[in-house]
matplotlib code that plots the C-alpha trace (Angstrom):
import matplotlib.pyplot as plt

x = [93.3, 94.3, 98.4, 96.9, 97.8, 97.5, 101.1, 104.5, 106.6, 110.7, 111.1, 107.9, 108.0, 111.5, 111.4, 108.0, 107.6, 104.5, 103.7, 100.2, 98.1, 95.0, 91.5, 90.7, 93.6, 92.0, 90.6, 86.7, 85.8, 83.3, 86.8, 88.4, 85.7, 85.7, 89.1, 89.0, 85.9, 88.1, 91.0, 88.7, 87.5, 90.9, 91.5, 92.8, 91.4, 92.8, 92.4, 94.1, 93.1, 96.5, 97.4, 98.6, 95.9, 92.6, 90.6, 91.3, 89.6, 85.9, 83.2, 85.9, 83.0, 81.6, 84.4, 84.6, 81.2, 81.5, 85.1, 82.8, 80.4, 82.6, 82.1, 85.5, 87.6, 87.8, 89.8, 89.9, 92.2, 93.0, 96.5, 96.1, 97.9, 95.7, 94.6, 91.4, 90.5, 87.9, 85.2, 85.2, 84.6, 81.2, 81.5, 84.3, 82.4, 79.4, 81.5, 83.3, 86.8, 87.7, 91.8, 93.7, 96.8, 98.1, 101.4, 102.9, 106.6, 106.8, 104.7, 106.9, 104.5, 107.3, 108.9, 105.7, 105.3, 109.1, 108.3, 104.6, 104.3, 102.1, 101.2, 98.3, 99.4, 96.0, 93.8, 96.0, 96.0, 91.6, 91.5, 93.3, 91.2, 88.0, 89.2, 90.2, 86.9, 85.1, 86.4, 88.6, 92.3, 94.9, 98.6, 101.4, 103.7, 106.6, 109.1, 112.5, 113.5, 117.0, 115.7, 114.4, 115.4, 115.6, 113.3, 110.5, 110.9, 110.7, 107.3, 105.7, 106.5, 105.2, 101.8, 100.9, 101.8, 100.1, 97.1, 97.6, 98.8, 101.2, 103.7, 106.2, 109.2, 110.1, 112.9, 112.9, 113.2, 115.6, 113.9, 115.4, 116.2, 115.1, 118.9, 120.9, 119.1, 120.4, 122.0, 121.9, 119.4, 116.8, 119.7, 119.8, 116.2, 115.3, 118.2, 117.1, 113.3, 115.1, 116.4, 113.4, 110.9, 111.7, 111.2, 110.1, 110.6, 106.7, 107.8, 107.4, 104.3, 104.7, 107.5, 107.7, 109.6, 107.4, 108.4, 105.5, 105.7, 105.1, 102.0, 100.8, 98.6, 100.5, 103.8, 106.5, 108.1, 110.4, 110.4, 113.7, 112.9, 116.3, 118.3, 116.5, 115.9, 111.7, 110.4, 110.4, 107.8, 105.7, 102.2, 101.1, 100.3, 99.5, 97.1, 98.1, 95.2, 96.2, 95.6, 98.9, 99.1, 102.7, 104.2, 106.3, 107.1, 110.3, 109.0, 110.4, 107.2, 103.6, 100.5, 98.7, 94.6, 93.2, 91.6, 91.1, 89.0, 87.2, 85.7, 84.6, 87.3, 87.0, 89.0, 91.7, 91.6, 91.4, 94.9, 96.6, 95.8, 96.6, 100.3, 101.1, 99.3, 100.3, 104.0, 104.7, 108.3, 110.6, 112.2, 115.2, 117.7, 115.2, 115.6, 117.7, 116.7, 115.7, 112.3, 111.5, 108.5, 106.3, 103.3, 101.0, 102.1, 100.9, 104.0]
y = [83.0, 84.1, 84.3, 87.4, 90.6, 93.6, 95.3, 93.9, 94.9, 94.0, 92.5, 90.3, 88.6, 90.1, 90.5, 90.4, 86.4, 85.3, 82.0, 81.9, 78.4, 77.8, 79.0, 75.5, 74.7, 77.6, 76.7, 78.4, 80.3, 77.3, 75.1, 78.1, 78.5, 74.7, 74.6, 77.8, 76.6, 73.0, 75.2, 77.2, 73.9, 73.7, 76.5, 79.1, 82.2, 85.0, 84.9, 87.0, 87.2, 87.8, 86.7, 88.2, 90.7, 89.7, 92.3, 91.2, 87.8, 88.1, 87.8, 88.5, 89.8, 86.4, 84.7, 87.7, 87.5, 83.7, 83.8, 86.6, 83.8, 81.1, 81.0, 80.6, 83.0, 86.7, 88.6, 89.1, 91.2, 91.5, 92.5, 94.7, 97.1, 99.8, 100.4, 98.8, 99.6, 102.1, 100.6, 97.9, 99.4, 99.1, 95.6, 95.4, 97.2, 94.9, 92.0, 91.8, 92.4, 95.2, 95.4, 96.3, 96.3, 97.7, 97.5, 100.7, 101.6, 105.2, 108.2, 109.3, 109.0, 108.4, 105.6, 104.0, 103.7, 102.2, 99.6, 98.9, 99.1, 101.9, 105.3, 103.5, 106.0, 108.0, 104.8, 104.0, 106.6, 107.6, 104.2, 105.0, 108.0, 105.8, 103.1, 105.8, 107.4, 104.3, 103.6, 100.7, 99.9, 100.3, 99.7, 100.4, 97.9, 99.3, 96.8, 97.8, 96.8, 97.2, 100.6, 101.7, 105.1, 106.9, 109.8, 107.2, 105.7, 109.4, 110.1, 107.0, 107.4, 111.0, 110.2, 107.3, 108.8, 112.0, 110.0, 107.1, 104.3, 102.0, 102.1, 99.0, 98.6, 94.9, 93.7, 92.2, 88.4, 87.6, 86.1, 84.8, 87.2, 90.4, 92.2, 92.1, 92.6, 95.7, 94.6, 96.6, 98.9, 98.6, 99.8, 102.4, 103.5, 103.0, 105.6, 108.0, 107.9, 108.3, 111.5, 112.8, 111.7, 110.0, 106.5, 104.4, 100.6, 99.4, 95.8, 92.8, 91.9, 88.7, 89.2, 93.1, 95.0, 98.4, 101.9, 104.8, 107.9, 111.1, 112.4, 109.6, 107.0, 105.0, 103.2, 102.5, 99.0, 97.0, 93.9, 91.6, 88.3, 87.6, 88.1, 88.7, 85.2, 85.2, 82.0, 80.3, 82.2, 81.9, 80.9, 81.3, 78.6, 79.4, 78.0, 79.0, 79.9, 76.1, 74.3, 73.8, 74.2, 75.5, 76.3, 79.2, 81.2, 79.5, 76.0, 73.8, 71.4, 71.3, 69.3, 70.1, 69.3, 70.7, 67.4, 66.7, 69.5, 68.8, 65.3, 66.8, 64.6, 66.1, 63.5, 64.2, 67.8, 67.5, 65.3, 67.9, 71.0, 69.2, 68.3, 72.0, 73.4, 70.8, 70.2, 73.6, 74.1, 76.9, 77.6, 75.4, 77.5, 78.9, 81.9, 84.1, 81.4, 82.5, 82.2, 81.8, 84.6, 86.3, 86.5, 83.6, 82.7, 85.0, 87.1]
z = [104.9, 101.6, 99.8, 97.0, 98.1, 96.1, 96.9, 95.6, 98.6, 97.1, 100.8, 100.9, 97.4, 96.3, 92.2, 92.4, 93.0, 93.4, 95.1, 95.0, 95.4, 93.1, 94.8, 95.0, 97.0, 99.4, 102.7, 102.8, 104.9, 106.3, 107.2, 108.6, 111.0, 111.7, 112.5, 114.6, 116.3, 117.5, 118.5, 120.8, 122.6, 122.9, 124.8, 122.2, 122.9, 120.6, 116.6, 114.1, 110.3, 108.1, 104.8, 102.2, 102.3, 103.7, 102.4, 99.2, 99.5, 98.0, 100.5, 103.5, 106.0, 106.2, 107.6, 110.3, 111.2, 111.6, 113.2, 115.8, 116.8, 118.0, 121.7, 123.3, 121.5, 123.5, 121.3, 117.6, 115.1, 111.9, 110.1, 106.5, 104.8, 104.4, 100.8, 101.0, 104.4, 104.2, 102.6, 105.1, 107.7, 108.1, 108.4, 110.5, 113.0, 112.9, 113.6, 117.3, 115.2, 117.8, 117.3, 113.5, 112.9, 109.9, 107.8, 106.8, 106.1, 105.1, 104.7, 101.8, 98.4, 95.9, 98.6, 99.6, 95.3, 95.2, 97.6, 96.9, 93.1, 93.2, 95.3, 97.6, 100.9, 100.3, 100.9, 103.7, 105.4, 104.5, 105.9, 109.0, 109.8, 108.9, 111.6, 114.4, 113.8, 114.4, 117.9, 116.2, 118.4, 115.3, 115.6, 112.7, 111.5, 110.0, 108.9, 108.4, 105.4, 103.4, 102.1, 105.4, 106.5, 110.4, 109.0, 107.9, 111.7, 112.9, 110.8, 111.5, 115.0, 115.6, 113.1, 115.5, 119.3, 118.1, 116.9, 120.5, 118.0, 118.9, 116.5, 116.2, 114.2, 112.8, 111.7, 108.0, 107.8, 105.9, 102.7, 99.2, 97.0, 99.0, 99.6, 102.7, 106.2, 107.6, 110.9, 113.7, 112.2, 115.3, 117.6, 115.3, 115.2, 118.8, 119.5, 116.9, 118.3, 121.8, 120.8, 120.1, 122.7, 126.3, 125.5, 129.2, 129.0, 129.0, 129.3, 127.0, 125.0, 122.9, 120.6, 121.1, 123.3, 124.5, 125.3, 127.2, 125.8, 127.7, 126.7, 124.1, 124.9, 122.0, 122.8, 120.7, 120.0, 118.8, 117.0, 116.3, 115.0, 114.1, 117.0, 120.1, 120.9, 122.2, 120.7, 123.9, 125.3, 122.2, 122.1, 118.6, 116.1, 112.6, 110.1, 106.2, 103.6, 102.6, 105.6, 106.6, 110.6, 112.1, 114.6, 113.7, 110.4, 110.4, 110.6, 108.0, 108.3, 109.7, 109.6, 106.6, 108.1, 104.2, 103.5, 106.6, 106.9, 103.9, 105.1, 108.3, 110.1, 113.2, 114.9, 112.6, 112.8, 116.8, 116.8, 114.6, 116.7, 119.5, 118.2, 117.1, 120.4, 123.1, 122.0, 120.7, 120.4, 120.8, 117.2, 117.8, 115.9, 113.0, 114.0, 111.6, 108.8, 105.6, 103.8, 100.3, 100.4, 103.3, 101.3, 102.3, 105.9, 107.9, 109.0]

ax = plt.figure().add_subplot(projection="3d")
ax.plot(x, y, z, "-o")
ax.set_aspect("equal")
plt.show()
């Protein structure tokens, strides 16, 4: 829904690039809820808001409360990172958006400011507390970046069980300009959390693979984009801030529906979902491809 984001991770927009369309070149939030609306009489039945940040888009509680009236659609969530969390509570929790997840790589203050541009861990984390205390289902995203360390995978992992979080570990994408992807470095933290707590194979959801923990209500799990080969059992299309409709990060094409949209072409709009949604391909060698930023499609 939006490309902005108020952080400058080095692995999402390496050297600080920023790839950012106009606001005119925007979808609204009244064509968002168009096209959503179509892909629910198609069938679709989960929605997740990503961006870039989403909370950073003005008048962001609209679209929510709009996206939580199309009949159709069962399950709603949101993907942030944190900082400006808190003060939206309130209107999260007077829309149906029931299920957060949010990005966080390291509880370290002077780390999170090396990889974010600046300190923003306390709003994380007050937003955190704000969500648990609300009833809202959070998750942690912790992407393991070329910096990443074992002791940020240990911290993250015993914040989240002790607090019934699922906490799942991703492996970077490898995008232009961001540094070497640290091979094997999933191995590496899955044995390290291992050591610590006795980690019991919970099966496959989506793309993660999901380990019970002994006296947690959160799991932990593991993400490998790169190497572990589960785009065939994908179901997920994206729509960009733009209007461009994929079907997978690593698709070198799409449909772009943007004016589409705009005319009311609902005819139009209907063909396109129906291409990305009805002859959905698995990634047909993308995977381990490189991207030229993550900011902007939804990752």
């Amino acid at each position: 829904m939006t490309d902005r984001c108020n952080l400058n991770c080095s692995y999402c927009a390496p050297g600080r690039l920023r790839v950012m369309s106009g606001r005119s070149d925007l979808l609204s939030y009244e064509e968002i809820t168009a096209i959503v609306t179509m892909a629910a009489e198609l069938g679709v039945t989960k929605v997740r808001v990503t961006g870039g940040e989403p909370l950073a888009r003005r008048g962001v509680g609209t679209l929510l409360t709009a996206l939580s009236g199309i009949d159709g659609i069962a399950t709603l969530g949101l993907t942030t990172n944190g900082t400006l969390l808190e003060r939206h509570i309130p209107g999260i929790i007077a829309t149906r958006f029931r299920r957060l997840n949010v990005s966080l790589d390291t509880l370290d203050h002077d780390r999170y400011r090396s990889l974010c541009g600046f300190d923003g861990l306390p709003r994380v984390l007050a937003g955190i507390r704000s969500a648990l205390d609300a009833g809202l289902r959070l998750k942690l995203n912790a992407v393991c970046w070329p910096g990443f360390r074992i002791s940020d995978a240990l911290d993250l992992s015993a914040f989240g069980l002790e607090r019934g979080m699922d906490v799942r570990f991703i492996g970077a994408m490898r995008v232009r300009g961001a540094g070497r992807v640290r091979e094997g470095i999933l191995d590496d933290v899955q044995e390290a959390i291992g050591s610590r707590w006795s980690l019991v194979p919970d099966g496959r959801r989506g793309s993660a693979n999901l380990f019970r923990v002994e006296g947690s209500t959160g799991r932990i799990g593991i993400i490998a984009p790169s190497s572990s080969g589960f785009c065939e059992g994908c179901g997920r299309i994206r729509l960009s801030s733009t209007g461009l409709l994929r079907s997978c990060l690593f698709s070198r094409g799409g449909v772009d529906i943007r004016e589409a949209a705009r005319q009311g072409n609902r005819s139009a709009i209907k063909a396109a979902l129906e291409s990305i949604i009805f002859n959905k391909e698995a990634a047909s060698g993308r995977e381990g491809g490189v991207v030229q930023t993550m900011m902007g499609i939804g990752g």
